[in-house]
C-alpha positions as CSV (number, residue, x, y, z in Angstrom):
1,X,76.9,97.9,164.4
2,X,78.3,101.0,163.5
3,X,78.8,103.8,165.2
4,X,76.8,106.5,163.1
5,X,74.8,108.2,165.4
6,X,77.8,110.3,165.0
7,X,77.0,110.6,161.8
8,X,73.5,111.5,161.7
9,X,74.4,114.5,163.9
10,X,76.9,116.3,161.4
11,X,75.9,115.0,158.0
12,X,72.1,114.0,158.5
13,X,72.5,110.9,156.3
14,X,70.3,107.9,156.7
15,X,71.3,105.4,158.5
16,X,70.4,103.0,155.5
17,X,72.8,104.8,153.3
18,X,75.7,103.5,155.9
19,X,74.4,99.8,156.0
20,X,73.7,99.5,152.6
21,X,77.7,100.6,151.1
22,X,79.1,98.1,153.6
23,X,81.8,95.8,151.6
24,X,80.7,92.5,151.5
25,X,82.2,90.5,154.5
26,X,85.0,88.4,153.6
27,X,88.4,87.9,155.3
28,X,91.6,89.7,155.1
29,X,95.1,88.6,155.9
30,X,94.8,90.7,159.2
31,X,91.9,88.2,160.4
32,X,89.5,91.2,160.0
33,X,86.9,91.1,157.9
34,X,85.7,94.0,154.8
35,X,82.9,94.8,156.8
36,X,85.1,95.1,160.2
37,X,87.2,97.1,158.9
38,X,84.5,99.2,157.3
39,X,83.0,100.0,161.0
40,X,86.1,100.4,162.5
41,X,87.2,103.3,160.1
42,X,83.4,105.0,160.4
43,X,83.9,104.6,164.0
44,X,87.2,106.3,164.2
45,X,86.0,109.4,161.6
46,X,82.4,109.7,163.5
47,X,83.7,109.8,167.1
48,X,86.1,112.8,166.1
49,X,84.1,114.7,164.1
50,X,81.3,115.0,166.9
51,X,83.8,114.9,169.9
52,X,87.4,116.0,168.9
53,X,88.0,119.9,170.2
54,X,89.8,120.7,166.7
55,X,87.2,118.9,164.2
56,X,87.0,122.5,163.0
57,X,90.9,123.1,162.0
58,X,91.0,119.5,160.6
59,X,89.1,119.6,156.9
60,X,88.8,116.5,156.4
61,X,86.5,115.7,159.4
62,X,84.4,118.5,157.4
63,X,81.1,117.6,156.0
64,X,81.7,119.9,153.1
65,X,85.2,117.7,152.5
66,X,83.2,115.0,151.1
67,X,80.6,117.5,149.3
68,X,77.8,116.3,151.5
69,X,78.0,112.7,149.8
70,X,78.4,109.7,152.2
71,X,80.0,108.1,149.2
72,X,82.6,110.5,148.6
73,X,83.2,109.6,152.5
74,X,83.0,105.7,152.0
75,X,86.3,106.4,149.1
76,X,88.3,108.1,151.6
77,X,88.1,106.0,154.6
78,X,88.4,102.8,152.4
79,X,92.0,102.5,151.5
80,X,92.5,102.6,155.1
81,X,93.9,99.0,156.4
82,X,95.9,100.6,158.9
83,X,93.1,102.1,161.7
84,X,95.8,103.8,163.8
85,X,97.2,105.9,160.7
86,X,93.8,107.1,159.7
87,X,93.0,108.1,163.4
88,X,96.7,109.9,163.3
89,X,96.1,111.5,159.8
90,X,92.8,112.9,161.2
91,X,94.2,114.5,164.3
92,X,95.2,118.2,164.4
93,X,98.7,119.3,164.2
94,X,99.7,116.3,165.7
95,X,102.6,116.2,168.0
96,X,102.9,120.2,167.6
97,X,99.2,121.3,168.8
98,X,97.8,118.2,169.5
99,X,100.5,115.9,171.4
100,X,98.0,113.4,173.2
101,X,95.3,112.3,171.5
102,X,95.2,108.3,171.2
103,X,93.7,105.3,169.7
104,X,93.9,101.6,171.4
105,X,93.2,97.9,169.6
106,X,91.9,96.6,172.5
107,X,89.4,99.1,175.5
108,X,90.0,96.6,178.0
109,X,93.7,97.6,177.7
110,X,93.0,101.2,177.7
111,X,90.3,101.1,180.9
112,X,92.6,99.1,182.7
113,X,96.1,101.8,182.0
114,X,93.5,104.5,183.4
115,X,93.0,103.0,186.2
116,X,97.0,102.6,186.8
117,X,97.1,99.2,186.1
118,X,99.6,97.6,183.6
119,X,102.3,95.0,182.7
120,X,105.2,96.5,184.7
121,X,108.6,95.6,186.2
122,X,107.6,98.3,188.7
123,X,109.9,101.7,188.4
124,X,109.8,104.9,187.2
125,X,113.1,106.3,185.4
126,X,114.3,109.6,183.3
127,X,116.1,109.4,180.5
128,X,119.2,111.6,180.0
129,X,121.6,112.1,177.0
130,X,125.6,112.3,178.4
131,X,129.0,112.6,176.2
132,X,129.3,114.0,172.7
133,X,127.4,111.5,171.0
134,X,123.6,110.0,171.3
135,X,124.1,107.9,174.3
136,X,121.5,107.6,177.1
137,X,121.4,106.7,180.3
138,X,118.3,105.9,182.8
139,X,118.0,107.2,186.8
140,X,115.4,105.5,188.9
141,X,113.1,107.8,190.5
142,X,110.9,106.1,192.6
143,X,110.1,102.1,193.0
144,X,106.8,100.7,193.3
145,X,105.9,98.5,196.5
146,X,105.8,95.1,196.2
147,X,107.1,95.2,192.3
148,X,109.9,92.9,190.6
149,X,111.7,95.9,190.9
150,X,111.9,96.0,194.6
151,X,112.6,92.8,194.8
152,X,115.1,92.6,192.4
153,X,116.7,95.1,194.6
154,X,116.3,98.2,192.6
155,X,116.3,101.6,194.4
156,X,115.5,105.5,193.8
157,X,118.6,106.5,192.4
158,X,120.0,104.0,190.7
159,X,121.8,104.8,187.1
160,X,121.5,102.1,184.4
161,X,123.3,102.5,181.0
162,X,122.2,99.3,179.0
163,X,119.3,96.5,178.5
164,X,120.3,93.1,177.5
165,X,123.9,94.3,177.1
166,X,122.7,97.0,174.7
167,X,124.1,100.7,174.8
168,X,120.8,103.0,175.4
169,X,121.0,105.2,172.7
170,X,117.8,108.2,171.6
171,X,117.6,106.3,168.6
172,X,117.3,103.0,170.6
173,X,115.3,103.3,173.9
174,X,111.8,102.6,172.9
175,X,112.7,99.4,171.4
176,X,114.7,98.5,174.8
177,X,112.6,99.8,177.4
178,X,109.2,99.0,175.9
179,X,106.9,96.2,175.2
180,X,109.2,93.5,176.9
181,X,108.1,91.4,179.6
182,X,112.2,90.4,181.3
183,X,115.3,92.2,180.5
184,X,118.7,93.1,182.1
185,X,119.7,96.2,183.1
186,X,123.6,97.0,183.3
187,X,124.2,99.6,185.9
188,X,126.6,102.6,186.1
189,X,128.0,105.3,188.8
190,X,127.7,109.2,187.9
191,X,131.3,111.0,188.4
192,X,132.4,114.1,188.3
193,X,134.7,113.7,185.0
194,X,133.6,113.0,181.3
195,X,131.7,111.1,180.2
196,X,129.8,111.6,183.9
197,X,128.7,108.0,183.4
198,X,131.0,105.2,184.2
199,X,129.6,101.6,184.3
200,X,130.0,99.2,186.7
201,X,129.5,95.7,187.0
202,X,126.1,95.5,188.5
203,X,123.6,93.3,186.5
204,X,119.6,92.9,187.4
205,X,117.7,90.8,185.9
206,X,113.6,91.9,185.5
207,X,110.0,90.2,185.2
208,X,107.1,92.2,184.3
209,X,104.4,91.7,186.2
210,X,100.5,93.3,186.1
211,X,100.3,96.0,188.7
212,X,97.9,98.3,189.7
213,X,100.4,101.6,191.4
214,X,98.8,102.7,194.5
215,X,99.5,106.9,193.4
216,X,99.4,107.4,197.4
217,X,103.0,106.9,197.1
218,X,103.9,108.2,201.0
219,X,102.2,110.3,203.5
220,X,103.3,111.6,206.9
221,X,103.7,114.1,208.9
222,X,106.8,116.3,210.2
223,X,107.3,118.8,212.9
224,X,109.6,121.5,211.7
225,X,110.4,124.4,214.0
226,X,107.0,123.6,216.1
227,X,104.9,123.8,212.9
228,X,103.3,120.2,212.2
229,X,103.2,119.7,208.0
230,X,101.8,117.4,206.1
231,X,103.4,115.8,202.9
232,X,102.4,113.5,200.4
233,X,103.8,112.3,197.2
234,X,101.1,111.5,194.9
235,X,101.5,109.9,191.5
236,X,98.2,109.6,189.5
237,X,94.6,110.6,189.6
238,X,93.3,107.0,189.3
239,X,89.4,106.4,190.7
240,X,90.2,103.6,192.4
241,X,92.0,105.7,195.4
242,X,90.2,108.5,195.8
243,X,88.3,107.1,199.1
244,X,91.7,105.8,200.5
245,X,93.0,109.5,199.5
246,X,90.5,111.4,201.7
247,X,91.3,108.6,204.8
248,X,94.7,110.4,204.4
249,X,93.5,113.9,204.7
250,X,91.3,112.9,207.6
251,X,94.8,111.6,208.9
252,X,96.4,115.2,208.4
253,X,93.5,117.0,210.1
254,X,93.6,114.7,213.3
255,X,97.0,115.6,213.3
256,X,96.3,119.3,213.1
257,X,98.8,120.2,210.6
258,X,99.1,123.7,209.5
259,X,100.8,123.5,206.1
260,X,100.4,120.9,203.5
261,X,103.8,120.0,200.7
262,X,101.4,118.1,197.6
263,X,104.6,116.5,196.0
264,X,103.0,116.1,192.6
265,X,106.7,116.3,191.2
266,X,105.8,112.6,188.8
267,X,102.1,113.0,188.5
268,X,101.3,112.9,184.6
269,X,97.5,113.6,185.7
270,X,94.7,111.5,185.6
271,X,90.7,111.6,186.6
272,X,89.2,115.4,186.4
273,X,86.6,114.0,188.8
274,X,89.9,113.0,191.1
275,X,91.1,116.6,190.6
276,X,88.3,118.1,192.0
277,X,88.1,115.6,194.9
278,X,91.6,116.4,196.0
279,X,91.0,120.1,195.4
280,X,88.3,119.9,198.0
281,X,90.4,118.4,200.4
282,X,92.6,121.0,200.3
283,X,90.2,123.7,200.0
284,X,87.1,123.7,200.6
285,X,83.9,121.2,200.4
286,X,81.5,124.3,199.3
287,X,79.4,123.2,196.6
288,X,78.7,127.0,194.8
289,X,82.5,127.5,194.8
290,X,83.6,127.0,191.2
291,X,86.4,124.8,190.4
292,X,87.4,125.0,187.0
293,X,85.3,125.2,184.0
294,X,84.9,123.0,180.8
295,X,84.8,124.0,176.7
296,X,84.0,121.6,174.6
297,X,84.2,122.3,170.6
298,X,81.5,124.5,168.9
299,X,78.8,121.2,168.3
300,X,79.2,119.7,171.6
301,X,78.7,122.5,173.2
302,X,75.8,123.7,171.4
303,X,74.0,120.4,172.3
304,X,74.9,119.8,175.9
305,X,73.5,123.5,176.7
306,X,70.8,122.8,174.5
307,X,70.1,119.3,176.7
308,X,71.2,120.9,180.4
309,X,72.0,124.7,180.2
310,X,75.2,126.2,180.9
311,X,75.7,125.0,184.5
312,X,76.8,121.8,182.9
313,X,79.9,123.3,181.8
314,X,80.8,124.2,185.6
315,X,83.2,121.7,187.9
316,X,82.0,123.2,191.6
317,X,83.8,122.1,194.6
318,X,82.4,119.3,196.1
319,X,81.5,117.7,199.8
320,X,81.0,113.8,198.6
321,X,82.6,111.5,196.9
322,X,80.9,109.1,194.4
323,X,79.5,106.1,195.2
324,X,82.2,103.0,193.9
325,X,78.8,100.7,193.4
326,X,75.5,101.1,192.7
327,X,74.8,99.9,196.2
328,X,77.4,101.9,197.7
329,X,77.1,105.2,199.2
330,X,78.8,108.4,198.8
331,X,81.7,109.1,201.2
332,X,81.9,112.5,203.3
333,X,85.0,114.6,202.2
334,X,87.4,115.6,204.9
335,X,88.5,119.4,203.9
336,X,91.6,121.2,205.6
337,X,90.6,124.4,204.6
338,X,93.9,125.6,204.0
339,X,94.9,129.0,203.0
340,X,98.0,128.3,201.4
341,X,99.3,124.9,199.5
342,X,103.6,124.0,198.7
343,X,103.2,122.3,195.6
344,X,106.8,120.1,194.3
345,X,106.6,120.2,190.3
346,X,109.2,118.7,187.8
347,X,108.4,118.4,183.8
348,X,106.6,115.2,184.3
349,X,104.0,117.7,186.0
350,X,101.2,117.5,184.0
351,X,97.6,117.6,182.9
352,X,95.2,116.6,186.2
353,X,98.1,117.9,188.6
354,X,98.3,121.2,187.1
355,X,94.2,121.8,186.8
356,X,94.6,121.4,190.3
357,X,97.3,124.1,191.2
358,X,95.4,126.1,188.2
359,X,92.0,125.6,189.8
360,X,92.9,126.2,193.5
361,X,95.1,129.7,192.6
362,X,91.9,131.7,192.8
363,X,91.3,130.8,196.4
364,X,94.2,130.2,198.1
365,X,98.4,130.8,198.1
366,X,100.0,128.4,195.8
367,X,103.6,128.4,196.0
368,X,105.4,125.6,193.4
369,X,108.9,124.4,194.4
370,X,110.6,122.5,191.4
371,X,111.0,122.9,187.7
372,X,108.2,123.9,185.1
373,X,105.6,121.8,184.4
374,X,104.5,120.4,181.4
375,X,101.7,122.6,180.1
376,X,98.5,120.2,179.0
377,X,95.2,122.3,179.8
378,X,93.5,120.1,177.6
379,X,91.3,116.5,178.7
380,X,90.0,113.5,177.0
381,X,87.3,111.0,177.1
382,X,86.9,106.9,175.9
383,X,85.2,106.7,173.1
384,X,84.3,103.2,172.0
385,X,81.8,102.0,169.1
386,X,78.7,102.2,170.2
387,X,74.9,102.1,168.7
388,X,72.6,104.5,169.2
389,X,71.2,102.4,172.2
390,X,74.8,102.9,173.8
391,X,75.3,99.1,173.2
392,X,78.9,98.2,172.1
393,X,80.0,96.8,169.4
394,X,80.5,93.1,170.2
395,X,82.7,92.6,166.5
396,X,85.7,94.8,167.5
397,X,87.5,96.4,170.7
398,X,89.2,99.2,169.2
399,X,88.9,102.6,171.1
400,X,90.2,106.2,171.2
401,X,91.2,108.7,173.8
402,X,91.0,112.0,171.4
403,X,91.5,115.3,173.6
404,X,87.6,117.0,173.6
405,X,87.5,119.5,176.0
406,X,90.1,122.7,177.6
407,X,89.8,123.6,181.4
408,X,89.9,126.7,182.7
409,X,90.1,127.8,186.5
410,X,86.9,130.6,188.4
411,X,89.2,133.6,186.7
412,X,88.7,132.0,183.1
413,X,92.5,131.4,182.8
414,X,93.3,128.5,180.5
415,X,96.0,127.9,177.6
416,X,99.0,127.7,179.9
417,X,100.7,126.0,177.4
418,X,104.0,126.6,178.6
419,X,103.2,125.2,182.3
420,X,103.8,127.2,185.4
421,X,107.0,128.3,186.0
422,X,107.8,127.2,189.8
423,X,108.1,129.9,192.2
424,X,111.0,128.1,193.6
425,X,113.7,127.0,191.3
426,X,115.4,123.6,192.1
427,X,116.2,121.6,189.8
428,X,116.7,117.4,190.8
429,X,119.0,116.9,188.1
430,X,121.8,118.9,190.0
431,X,121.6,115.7,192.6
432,X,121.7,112.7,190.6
433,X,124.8,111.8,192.0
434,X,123.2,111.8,195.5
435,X,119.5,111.5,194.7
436,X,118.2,110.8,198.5
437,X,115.0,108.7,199.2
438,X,111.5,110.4,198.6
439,X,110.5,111.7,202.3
440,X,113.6,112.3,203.5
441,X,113.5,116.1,204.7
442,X,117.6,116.5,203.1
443,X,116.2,115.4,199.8
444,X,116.6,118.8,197.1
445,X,112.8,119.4,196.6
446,X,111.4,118.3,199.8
447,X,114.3,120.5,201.6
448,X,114.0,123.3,199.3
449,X,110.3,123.1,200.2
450,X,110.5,123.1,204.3
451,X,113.3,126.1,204.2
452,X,110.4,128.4,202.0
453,X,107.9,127.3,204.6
454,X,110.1,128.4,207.2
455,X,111.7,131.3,206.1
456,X,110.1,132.3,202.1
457,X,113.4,132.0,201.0
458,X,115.7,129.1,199.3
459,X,118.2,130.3,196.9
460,X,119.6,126.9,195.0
461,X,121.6,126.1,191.9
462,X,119.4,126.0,188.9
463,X,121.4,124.2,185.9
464,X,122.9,121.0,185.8
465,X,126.3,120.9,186.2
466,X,127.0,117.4,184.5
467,X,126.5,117.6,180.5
468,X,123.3,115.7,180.6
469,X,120.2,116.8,178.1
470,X,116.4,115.2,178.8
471,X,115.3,112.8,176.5
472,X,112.2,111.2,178.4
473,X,110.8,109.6,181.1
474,X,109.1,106.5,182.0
475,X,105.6,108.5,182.0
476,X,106.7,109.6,178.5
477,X,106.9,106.0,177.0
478,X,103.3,105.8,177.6
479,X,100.2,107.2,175.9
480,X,98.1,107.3,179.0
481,X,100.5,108.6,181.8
482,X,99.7,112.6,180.9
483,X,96.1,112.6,180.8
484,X,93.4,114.1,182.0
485,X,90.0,112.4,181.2
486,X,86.4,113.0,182.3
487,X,84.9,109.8,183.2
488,X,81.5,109.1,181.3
489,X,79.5,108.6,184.4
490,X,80.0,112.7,185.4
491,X,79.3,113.2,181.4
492,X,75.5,115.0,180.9
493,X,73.3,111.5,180.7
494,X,72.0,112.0,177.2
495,X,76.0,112.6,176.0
496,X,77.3,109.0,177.3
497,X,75.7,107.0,175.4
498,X,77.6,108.5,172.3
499,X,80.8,107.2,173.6
């Protein structure tokens, strides 16, 4: 089962040409077979050259590459044994233009990292470079609930210099921090002296376990010089929240509050269809009120106006949310209607989070409070091998996340590849020695935040002091953590079934 409906729409070759050059199926060392392998490659090719926004800057995704001649195709896909290098050889620019496209061995993985939910010890870190050399050390910035983390007593804060006794180092820290299911962490104590980092004799021991992260990370409400405002730290645009999201803006309206802080400071993104949902929330729930609006590359696009028209390419507002079952029903949106939003942004900003300060700046007075964001104004979808039925192909579980489409807001502004630049300038890594707990109203952002509320001022250091130099974070490590995808169920009906 192969996945050449792709195919058939750029090089209009028979389908009999495709079953006919398969290898014969024998086994390799890798326990896949010829003809596995085979599909798996013509999977990978076919689902970027119809979907992937650059197929046209990428030659060899051309069908004039292969002079029109699936064979010429069939000899450059076949010495191919490693799926994940032809995907990356395929891809455009990668890591300059193209920094997030992806490719998975097993979908069930990839749906479930959407959705938030992975092997975790439970906490989100930075990484930071100190001294003369290449040493690293890692901060904790938040801790999930109920994680091995909590329990092992780890807190927002927290400075950690090794893993099983091992020096961090940028040469070192995927290997430590990734793909392990218990290690030790070796904590330290940030002074005012070189090298900044001094270890201590704190030792943790940590257990991954499979978590989902609730992204409603905190909501409340304070009362600050008689105004009531509502704040929320929300960490990921992940479907399965969006009905317990709008219970918490029905909470903000019952309390009347009159200014909303989104604390989106370690949101890598997420859901477009979350986006819009929270965008309504904020703004408004009218349905002819355009969101943002979606380019796909010249083929797609072609064919999904040719299918629906050009409305199709328009995210509106919205006053429901989807059904979660079939036999569920839609849930009423609770709007505040505000008129102006305080956004907290760091440079784990990214993707969903910003098409939402991008996509509300037409309507209403958004004020960021932070450090630039990232700059991704591009989105993705799941692609898996599929027939031309839609039926997936039962031989193989291998998938791809290419980026397919670039969102712009109601003023057509897009390509903000160099983020937004916060209106307010504060910078948390001038507080790691004192880095308070998220909600507290003295913590740097949050504060920074209520005093512009108050009195559209806050002047604040902007560099670091200490010698420290970013390296990553936690939502770094990961391929899914700064996305933004568009769910195949909000996809034009005839368009699914080719992913």
């Amino acid at each position: 089962m192969k996945n050449i409906n792709y195919l058939i729409i750029i090089l209009l070759i028979s389908i009999s040409l495709f079953t006919t050059n398969c290898k014969k199926d024998h086994p390799d060392t890798n326990g896949e077979s010829t003809k596995i392998k085979s599909e798996i490659n013509e999977f990978i090719w076919g689902g970027l050259n119809y979907w992937y926004l650059w197929v046209d800057s990428v030659p060899k995704l051309s069908q004039s590459y292969y002079q029109n001649n699936v064979n010429n195709l069939n000899a450059f896909l076949a010495p191919y044994t490693d799926h994940e290098k032809l995907f990356n050889d395929l891809l455009y620019k990668q890591n300059v233009v193209d920094k997030w496209s992806w490719i998975v061995k097993d979908y069930n993985v990839l749906d479930n990292e959407l959705q938030g939910i992975t092997k975790s010890m439970g906490y989100d870190f930075g990484l930071l470079r100190y001294g003369s050399g290449n040493n690293v050390f890692g901060y904790v910035r938040y801790v999930y609930p109920n994680s091995p983390a909590l329990a092992a007593g780890i807190k927002r804060g927290d400075v950690f210099t090794k893993v099983d006794g091992q020096q961090i180092t940028v040469s070192n820290y995927l290997t430590l921090l990734l793909n392990k299911d218990s290690y030790k962490l070796s904590f330290a104590d940030i002074v005012s002296y070189s090298p900044y980092v001094v270890p201590n004799t704190r030792q943790v021991s940590i257990t991954a376990e499979v978590l989902q992260e609730n992204p409603i990370f905190m909501d409340t409400v304070f009362t600050v010089n008689n105004k009531k405002i509502g704040y929320l730290i929300y960490n990921g645009f992940y479907p399965d929240f969006d009905n317990q999201l709008n219970d918490v803006f029905k909470k903000f309206k019952d309390a009347n509050i009159q200014k909303l802080i989104l604390d989106l400071r370690y949101n890598g993104g997420g859901s477009i269809q979350s986006a819009i949902y929270l965008a309504s929330m904020i703004y408004s729930t009218n349905t002819s009120k355009v969101f943002a609006k979606t380019k796909y590359n010249n083929a797609v696009q072609a064919e999904i106006q040719n299918y629906y028209g050009t409305n199709y390419f328009t995210d509106y507002f919205t006053d429901t949310i989807a059904r979660a079952t079939p036999a569920g029903a839609p849930t009423t949106i609770t709007s505040l209607g505000l008129t102006s939003l305080y956004v907290i942004t760091t440079g784990s900003t990214a993707s969903a989070s910003e098409m939402v300060i991008n996509g509300l700046k037409p309507y209403i007075n958004v004020v960021t409070i932070g450090t630039n964001t990232v700059g991704k104004y591009v989105g993705s979808i799941t692609i898996k091998d599929r027939d031309s039925t839609g039926i997936v192909n039962p031989d193989h579980t291998w998938a791809m996340q290419p980026i397919v489409l670039k969102v712009s807001n109601a003023n057509n502004i897009s390509d903000y590849t160099n983020g937004f630049t916060p209106n307010v300038n504060v910078d948390e890594l001038n507080y790691l020695g004192n880095l308070l707990p998220l909600g507290n109203t003295s913590e740097a952002l949050l504060y920074a935040t209520i005093q512009y509320i108050n009195n559209n001022v806050f002047s604040s250091k902007t560099k670091s002091e200490l010698a420290f130099q970013k390296i990553a974070d936690a939502k770094d490590l990961l391929p899914h953590s700064k996305e933004m995808y568009r769910d195949p169920k909000f996809l034009p009906h005839k368009m699914r079934k080719k992913i």
